[in-house]
N, C-alpha and C positions, 0 to 999 in steps of 0.2 A: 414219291418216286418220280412223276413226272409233274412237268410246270405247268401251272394256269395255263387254258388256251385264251387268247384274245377275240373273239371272233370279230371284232368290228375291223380289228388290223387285216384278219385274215379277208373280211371280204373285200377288203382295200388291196390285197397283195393278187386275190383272184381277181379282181377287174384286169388287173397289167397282164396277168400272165394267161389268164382265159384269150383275150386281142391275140395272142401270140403261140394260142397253139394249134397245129397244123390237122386243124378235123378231118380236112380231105384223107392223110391216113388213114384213121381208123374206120374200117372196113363199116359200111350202113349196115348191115346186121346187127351189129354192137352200138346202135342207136337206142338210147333209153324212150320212152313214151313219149310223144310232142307234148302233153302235159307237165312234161316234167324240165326242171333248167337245172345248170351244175352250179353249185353251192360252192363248193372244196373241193382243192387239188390238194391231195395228201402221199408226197411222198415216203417209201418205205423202203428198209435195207433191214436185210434178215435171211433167214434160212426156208428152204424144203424139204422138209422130212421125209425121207424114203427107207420102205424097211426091206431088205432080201426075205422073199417068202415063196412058198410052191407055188408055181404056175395054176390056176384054174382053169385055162384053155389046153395044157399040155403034159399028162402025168410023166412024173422024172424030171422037168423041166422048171428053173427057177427064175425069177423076176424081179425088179427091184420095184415097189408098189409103193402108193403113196399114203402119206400118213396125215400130215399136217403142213401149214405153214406155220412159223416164229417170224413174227418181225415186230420192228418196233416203228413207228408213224413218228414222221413230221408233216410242219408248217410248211410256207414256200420259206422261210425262210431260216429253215433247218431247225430249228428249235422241236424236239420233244413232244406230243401231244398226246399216243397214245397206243396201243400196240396191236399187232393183230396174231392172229390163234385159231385153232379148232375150231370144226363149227359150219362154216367159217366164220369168225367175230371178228369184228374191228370196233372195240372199245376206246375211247377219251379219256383222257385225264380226266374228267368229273363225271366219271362212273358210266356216262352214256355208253350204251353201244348196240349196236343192229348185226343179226344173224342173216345169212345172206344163201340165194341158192342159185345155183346155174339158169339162165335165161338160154345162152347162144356164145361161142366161142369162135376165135380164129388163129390160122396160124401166126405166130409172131414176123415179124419181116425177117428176124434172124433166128437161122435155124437152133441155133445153142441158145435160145430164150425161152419161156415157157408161154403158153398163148396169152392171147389176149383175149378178156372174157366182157360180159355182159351179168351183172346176175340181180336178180331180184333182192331186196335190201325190205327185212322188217325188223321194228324197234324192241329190244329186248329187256332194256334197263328204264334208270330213268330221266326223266325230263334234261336234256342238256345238248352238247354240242353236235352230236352223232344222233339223235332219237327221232329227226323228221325225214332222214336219207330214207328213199325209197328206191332208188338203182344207184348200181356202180359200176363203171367202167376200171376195169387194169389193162392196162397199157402199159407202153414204152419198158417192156420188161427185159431186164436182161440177167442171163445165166437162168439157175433156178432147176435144167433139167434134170432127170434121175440119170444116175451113171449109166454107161451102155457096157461093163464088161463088171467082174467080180463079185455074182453073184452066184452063189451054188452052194449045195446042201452041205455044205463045210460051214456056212457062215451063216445060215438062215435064221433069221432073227434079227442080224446086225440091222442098225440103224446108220444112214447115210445123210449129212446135214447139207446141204447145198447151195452156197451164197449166191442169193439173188437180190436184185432190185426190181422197182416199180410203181408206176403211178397210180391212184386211186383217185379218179373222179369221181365224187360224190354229188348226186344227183336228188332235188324234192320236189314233190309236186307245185306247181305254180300258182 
């Protein structure tokens, strides 16, 4: 289903495109540990899962809540690598992949994007291209937020899929 990853190309594609990307954005909060350096820039196009469900702040009142992401991961140079899921997983083409949990988040620069996060990164699978990431960075997100109107006890249940993009730098200890 998906193709061999290269990593020695890929850490050749990260040298060019690490030079060239603009850290000063991303807010120092969403700084991974100074023991740690970023390995992979792994782009991703896919969906956010949002389901209509009762409000738990507000009885009578309904909310569009979130469920998961779907995406599927590339290389810098678009090529296929691996896909990300529940969890939240971001698996490899060679089975590798890391379960991740919230560190620190911020808002996006654009409001119709979903934040920009920080999270903790541990190895789930095994030995390969994903198995030594210990943080990750998402960035440069766009779209991806849950609808703001159409949800109500007419439809509660329904699922809402929402095309997004976004960067994942993958971070290991040094």
């Amino acid at each position: 289903m998906y193709k061999a990853f290269n990593i020695a190309g890929s850490a050749l594609l990260l040298a060019g495109c690490a030079a060239t990307q603009p850290s000063s954005i991303i807010p120092q909060k969403l700084n991974p540990a100074a023991n740690e350096s970023m390995t992979l820039i792994v782009p991703a196009k896919g969906v956010q899962i949002y389901e209509c469900r009762a409000s738990k702040g507000q009885p009578g009142a309904y909310e569009w809540a979130f469920v998961a992401p779907e995406a599927e991961l590339f290389d810098t140079t678009g090529k296929p690598i691996g896909k990300h899921y529940a969890g939240p997983h971001w698996e490899a083409a060679d089975g590798s992949k890391v379960v991740a949990k919230l560190i620190e988040r911020a808002d996006a620069p654009q409001v119709s994007a979903i934040p920009w996060l920080l999270l903790g990164a541990k190895s789930v699978g095994p030995e390969g291209a994903f198995s030594r990431v210990t943080s990750i960075q998402r960035v440069n997100t766009v779209g991806g937020v849950a609808p703001k109107a159409g949800c109500s006890q007419d439809n509660a249940g329904t699922p809402a899929r929402i095309p997004y993009t976004a960067d994942y730098y993958f971070f290991t200890a040094k």
